[in-house]
N, C-alpha and C positions, 0 to 999 in steps of 0.2 A: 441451487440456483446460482451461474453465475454474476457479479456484480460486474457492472461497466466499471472501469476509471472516470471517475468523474470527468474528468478533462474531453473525454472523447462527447459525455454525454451533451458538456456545457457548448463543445465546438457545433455538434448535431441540430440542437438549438440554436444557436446560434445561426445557423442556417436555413432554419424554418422560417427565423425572424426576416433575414433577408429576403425571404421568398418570399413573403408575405408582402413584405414590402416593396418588391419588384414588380409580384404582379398585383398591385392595388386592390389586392382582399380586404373588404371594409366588414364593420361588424355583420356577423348573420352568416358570412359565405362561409361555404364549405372548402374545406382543404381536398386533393386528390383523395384518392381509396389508397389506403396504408400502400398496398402493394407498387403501386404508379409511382408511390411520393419518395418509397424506400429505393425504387430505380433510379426515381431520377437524380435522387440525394447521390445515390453510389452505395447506398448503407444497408447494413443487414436490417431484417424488419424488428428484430427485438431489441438494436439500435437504436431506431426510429423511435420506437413504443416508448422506451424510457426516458427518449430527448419529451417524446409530446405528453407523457406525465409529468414533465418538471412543468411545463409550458402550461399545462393547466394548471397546477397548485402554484403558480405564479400568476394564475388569472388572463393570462396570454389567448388560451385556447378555453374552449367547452366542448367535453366530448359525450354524447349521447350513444347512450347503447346500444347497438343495431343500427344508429343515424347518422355514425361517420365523428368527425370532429368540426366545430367552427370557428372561426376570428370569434373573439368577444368585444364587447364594447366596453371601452376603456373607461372608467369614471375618472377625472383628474380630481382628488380627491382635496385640492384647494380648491378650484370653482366651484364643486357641489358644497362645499363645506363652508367657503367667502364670499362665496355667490347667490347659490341658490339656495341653501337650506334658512337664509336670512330672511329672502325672499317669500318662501312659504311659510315662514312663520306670521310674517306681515299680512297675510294675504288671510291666514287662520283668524285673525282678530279682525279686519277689515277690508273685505271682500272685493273694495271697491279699488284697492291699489290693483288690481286688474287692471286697468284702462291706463296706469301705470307703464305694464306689461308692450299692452298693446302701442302707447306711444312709441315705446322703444322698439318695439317690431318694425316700426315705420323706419327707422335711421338705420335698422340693420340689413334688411331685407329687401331695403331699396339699393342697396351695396351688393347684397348676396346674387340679386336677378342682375345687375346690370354685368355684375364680375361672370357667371353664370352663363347669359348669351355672347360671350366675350371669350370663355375657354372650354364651355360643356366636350365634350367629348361625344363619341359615337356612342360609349357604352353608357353615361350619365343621359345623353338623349333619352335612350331607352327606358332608363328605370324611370325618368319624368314622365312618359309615354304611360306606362305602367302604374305608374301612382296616379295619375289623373285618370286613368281609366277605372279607377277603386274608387275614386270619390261618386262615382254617379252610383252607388249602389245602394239599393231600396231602403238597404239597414239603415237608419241613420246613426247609429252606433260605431257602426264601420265604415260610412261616410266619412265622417268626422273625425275619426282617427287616421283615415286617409288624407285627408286636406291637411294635417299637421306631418305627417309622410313626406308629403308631397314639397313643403313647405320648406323640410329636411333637405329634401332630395336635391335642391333650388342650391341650398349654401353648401352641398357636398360638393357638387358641378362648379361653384365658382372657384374652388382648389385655392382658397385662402384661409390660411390654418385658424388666425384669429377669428375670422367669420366663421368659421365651421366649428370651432370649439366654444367660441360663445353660443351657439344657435344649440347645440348639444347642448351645453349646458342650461339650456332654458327648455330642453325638451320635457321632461317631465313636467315642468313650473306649467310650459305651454299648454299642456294635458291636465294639469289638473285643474287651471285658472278659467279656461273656456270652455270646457269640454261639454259641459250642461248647456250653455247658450250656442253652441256649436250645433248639438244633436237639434235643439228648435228650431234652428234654419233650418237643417236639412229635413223638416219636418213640416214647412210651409210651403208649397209648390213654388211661387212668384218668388220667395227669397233662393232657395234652390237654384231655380233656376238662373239667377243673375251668378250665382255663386260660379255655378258650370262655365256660366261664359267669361267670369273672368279671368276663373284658372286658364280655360283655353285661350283667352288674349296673353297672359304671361307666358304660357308654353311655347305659343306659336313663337309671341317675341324671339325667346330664348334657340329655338329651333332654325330661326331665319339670321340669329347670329344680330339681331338688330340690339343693340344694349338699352341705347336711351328708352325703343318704344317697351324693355321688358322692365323699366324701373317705372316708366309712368304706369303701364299697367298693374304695377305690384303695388306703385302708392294709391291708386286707384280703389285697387281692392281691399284694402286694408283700411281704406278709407271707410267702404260701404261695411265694413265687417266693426268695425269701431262703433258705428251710427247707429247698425242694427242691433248689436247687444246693447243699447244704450238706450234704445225704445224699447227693447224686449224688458229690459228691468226696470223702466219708467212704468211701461203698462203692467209690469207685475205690480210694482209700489200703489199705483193708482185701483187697481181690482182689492188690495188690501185694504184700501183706505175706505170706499163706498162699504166695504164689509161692515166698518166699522162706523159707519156714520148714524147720528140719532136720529128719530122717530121711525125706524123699521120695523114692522111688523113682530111685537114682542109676542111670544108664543104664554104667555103666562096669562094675558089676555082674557077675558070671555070675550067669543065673540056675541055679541046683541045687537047681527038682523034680525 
């Protein structure tokens, strides 16, 4: 087997990164098929192969077998480590710094839609198009992981690094903090339903290029999304309590009609 010169491999690489970041491969996309990417590099393909094995054990790439290679998604491993894994620990002992969360979703996300309908792109259109079309779906499983998608998709399109690396880094927090009171919306038809329409009020906003109308619609929904998991776990507290309330019917009892 011959070995490359490191140099040629680190340059190779080096060139992938560019391309990556030229053409705005964000996590999940796929690279060309070896053969396309080794042309248009100029490189031989066993070139190539060994530049995107470095690039994966550098975490750069993921390549699946038979499935091609893809961008990976970068953890910055201060914010998860300063940021958010603080965060879930707080959340492990007291559930309720959730609404915590959510306040803070209000100042960011009302930043991320207005920057959003202000620089979306043709191709950020699209994938909002796409995630809002996921959220109507029966699952409420995959509803609800779609409205946090979608949510994403909102601070990628406002192409502001701080918005879109803080909102990453609240990604998982935001999945594991709501994701039960999420699935019970989309699980009520009437809440459902408000939900749909006001993804679609932020979307259009954003689509129409109007800013202000996509930040009032975002503070809007985030509003009704705050209220309703706050009754949802009011009326859980309270179905608890009647459970527990004296002179209920004690089964130890005889009864003596």
């Amino acid at each position: 087997m011959i070995v490359m010169p490191k140099r040629l491999s680190d340059e190779i690489a080096s060139r992938v990164r560019a391309l990556i970041k030229e053409q705005q491969l964000e996590a999940g996309m796929k690279l060309p098929a070896e053969r396309q990417l080794a042309a248009q590099l100029g490189v031989s393909r066993n070139s190539l192969r060994e530049a995107l094995a470095t690039l994966v054990n550098e975490g750069v790439l993921l390549s699946r077998r038979g499935g091609g290679t893809f961008v990976r998604w970068q953890h910055d491993e201060w914010s998860e480590q300063n940021i958010v894994q603080p965060l879930k620990t707080l959340l492990e002992h007291d559930p309720d710094y959730s609404f915590d969360i959510l306040e803070a979703r209000h100042a960011i996300e009302a930043s991320t839609a207005w920057h959003a309908a202000m620089r979306a792109t043709d191709a950020d259109k699209e994938k909002l198009r796409v995630c809002y079309e996921a959220t109507q779906s029966k699952d409420p499983d995959i509803a609800s992981q779609a409205d946090v998608r979608f949510h994403l998709a909102i601070a990628e399109a406002s192409h502001n690094v701080v918005l879109l690396q803080t909102m990453r880094g609240f990604f998982d927090l935001l999945q594991s903090s709501v994701k039960q009171s999420r699935q019970r919306m989309y699980q009520v038809p009437p809440v459902f339903a408000q939900l749909t329409e006001q993804h679609r009020a932020v979307l259009d906003a954003i689509l129409a290029g109007d800013a202000e109308a996509a930040r009032k619609a975002m503070m809007a929904h985030l509003g009704f999304v705050h209220t309703t998991i706050k009754q949802f776990d009011e009326d859980q507290a309270r179905q608890a309590r009647i459970t527990r309330l004296p002179g209920d019917a004690d089964p130890t009892r005889e009864n003596t009609a």
